[in-house]
N, C-alpha and C positions, 0 to 999 in steps of 0.2 A: 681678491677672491681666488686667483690663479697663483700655483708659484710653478716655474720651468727652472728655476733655479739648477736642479740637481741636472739640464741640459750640458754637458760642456765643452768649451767650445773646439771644435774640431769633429764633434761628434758623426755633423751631419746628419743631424734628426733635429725635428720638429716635433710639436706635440699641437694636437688639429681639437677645438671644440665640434663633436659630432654633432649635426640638428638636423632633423628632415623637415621634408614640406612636400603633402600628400597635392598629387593631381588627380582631375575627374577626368575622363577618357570614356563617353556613354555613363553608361552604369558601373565600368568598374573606376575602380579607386588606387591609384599609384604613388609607392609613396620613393621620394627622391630624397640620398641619401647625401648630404653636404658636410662640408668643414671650412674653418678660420681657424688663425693659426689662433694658439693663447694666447702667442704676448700682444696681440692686437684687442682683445675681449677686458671689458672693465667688469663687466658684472650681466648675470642675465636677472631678468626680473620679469613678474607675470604683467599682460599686458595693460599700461595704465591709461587711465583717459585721455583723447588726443582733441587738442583743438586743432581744427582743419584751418587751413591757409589757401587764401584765395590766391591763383596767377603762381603754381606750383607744376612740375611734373605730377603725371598721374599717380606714380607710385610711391610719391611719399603722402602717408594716413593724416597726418598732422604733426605736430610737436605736443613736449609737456614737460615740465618742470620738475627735473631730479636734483634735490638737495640744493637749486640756487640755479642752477643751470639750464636754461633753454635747449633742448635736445631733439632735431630732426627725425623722424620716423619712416623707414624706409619702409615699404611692404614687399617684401622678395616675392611672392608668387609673382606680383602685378610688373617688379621689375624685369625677371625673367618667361614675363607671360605665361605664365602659367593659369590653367583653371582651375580654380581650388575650391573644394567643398564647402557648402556652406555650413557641415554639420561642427566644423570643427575650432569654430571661434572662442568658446569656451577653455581650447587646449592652450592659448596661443601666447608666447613668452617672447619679449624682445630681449635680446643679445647686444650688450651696450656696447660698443668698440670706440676705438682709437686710433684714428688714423692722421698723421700728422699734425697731433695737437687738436685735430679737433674730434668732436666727442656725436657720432649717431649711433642710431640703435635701429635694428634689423628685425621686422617680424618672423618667427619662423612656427611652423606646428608643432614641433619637440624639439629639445636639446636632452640627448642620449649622454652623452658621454665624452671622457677626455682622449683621445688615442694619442700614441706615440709613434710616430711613422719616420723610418729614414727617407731622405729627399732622393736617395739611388732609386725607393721603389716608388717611385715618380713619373708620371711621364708626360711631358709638355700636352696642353691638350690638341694641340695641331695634329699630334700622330695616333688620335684616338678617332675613327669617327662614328657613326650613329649619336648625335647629340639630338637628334629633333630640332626643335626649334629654338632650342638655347644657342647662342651667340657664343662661339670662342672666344671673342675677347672679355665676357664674362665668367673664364676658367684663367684660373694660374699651373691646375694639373690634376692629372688622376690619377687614381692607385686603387688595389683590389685588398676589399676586407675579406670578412668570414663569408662561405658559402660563397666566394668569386662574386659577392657581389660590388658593386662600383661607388668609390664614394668621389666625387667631384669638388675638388676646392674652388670657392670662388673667389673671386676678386672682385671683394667688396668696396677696395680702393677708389675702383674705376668709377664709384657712385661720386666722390669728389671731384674727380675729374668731371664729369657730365654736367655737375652742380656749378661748378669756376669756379672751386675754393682752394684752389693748389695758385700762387701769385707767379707765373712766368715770366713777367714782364718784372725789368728792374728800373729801380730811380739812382744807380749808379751812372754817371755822365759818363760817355765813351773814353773822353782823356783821361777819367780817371782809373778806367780797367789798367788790370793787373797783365800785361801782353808777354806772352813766350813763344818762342817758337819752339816746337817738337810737336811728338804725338802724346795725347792721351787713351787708353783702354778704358773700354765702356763695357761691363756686366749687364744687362736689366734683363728680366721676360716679357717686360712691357713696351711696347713697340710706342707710345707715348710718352711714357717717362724715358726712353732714349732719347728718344728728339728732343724733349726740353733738356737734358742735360749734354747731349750735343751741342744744340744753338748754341748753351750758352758756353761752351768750350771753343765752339768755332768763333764768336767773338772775341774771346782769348787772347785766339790767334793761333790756337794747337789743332793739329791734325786728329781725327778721329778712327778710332777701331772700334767696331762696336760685336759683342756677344750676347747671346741670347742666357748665356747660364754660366758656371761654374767649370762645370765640362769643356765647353765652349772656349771659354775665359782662357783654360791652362793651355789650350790647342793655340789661339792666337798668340798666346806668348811665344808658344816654341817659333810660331811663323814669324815674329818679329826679332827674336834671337838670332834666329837662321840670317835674317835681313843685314843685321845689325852688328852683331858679335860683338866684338870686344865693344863696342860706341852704343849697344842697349843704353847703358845708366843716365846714357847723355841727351838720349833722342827721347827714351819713353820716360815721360814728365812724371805721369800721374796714372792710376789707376781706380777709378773708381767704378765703385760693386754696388748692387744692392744686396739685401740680406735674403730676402723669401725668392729661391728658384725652384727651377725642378730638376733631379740629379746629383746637383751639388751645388749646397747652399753658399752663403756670401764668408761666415766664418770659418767653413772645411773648405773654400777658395783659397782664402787669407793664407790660415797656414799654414797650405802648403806653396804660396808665393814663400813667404817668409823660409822653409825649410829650406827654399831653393838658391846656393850661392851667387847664380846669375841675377835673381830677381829681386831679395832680400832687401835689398836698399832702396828698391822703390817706391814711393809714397801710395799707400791703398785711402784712400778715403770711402766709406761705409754713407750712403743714400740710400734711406728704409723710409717708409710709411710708417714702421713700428718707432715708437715713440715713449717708449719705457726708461727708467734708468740700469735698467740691468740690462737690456742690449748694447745699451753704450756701453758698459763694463764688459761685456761681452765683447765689444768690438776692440775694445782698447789691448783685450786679452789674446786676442786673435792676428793685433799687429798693426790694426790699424791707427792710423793719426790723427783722423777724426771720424767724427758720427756726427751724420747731419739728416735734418728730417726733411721729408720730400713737402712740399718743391716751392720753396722761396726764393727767388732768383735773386736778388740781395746779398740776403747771407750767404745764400750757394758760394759768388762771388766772392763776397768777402772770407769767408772760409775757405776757401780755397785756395785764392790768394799768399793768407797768411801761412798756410799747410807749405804753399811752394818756394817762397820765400826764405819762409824756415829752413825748407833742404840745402835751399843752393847758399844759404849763410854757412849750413853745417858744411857742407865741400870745400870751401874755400878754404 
């Protein structure tokens, strides 16, 4: 339904589905203006019958059956507590996404439109404040449209994580981990999806740097340049990004790791929630050595493994 196609990579832009979701406040009516990236959206669709499921979070309506598929139903007002009008059930479209292979759909009261937004005009939602009662770690960032008014991206992600549908835990035996010593660089905005890919780094047996964004990212490099000099290629193993930040995204990261002769030869590995075949194409274009979807601690492993192995066969 989406193409981002003509996105490319280094660009540094994103392209956000707009959708609101009106709050009642007394007698007036407010309406809260949202985005999700594209390549995260399968399809929207008007709302279809839900069977409810007993011994569930409150905020998911029920599930129902698209084309073969069992498909969870989140209700955003009710996850972000919101009180939402009763007038407006009639309006209401769920937004199918994709996050990690697997497949929910999001109530929302309209979906307006596609925008195109650079990740510069970004800003972590830490350094925003007046949220009310919405939860920061229910934002990935904010940025201003028409009329300065405020659209808020969410982090729809985090509904997996809440659910235990991300596998942290691995059936890989300890003898048989892949062990290195050195440091790896860690990208994420998610103070969760760090730690799980921490751990499993520090099982490794590799020292950890961790960054909150892209921005971030190029700053600890220079500090471990400074550290390191001429012995960087030897100490810092790995680096892995995720793709959706705020500032600077995971592919306008990449390549300008890659532009960089001190850094170029470092293995980037790409950790996204997005789970399309053109971000991996995207990622592969951008430098990096794999693309791996969040968070199977298994594959993480073994994917990484084989990523590392590879390098230091190519040095020899």
């Amino acid at each position: 339904m989406f193409d981002d196609k003509v996105l490319k990579v280094g660009s540094n832009e994103m392209e956000l589905v707009d959708f609101r979701i009106l709050k009642q406040d007394g007698e007036k009516i407010y309406e809260g203006i949202y985005g999700v990236n594209v390549s995260k959206v399968r399809e929207i669709i008007k709302l279809p019958h839900l069977t409810e499921l007993p011994g569930v979070p409150s905020y998911i309506d029920g599930i129902f059956d698209l084309r073969g598929v069992v498909i969870p139903v989140v209700n955003l007002a009710k996850w972000m507590n919101i009180n939402e009008p009763e007038n407006v059930k009639t309006k209401l479209r769920v937004i199918i996404t994709e996050f990690s292979d697997i497949l929910i759909g999001f109530i929302v009261h309209e979906a307006k439109r596609i925008r195109r937004i650079s990740w510069k005009d970004i800003e972590p939602a830490s350094f925003v404040s007046g949220m009310g009662t919405l939860d920061r770690n229910q934002i990935t960032g904010v940025t201003r449209i028409e009329n300065d008014d405020v659209l808020l991206i969410l982090d729809l992600e985090s509904v997996v994580e809440e659910l235990g549908l991300y596998k942290p835990q691995s059936n890989i035996l300890e003898d048989d981990l892949f062990h290195l010593e050195g440091v790896a660089l860690i990208l994420d905005d998610s103070k969760i999806a760090r730690k799980l890919v921490s751990d499993a780094l520090k099982q490794m047996g590799l020292k950890v740097v961790e960054a909150q964004d892209g921005v971030e990212g190029l700053k600890k490099l220079e500090e471990l340049s400074s550290i390191y000099n001429d012995r960087l290629e030897d100490e810092l193993k790995v680096i892995i990004s995720d793709v959706e930040m705020p500032q600077m995204d995971g592919f306008h990261f990449a390549a300008s790791v890659k532009d960089d002769e001190r850094f170029k030869n470092i293995p980037i590995i790409f950790n996204s929630s997005i789970s399309d075949h053109f971000s991996e194409l995207r990622g592969k274009e951008a430098g990096g050595e794999a693309y791996l979807t969040k968070f199977d601690a298994t594959i993480f492993y073994k994917e990484i493994s084989k990523v590392l192995k590879s390098h230091i066969k190519d040095e020899e």
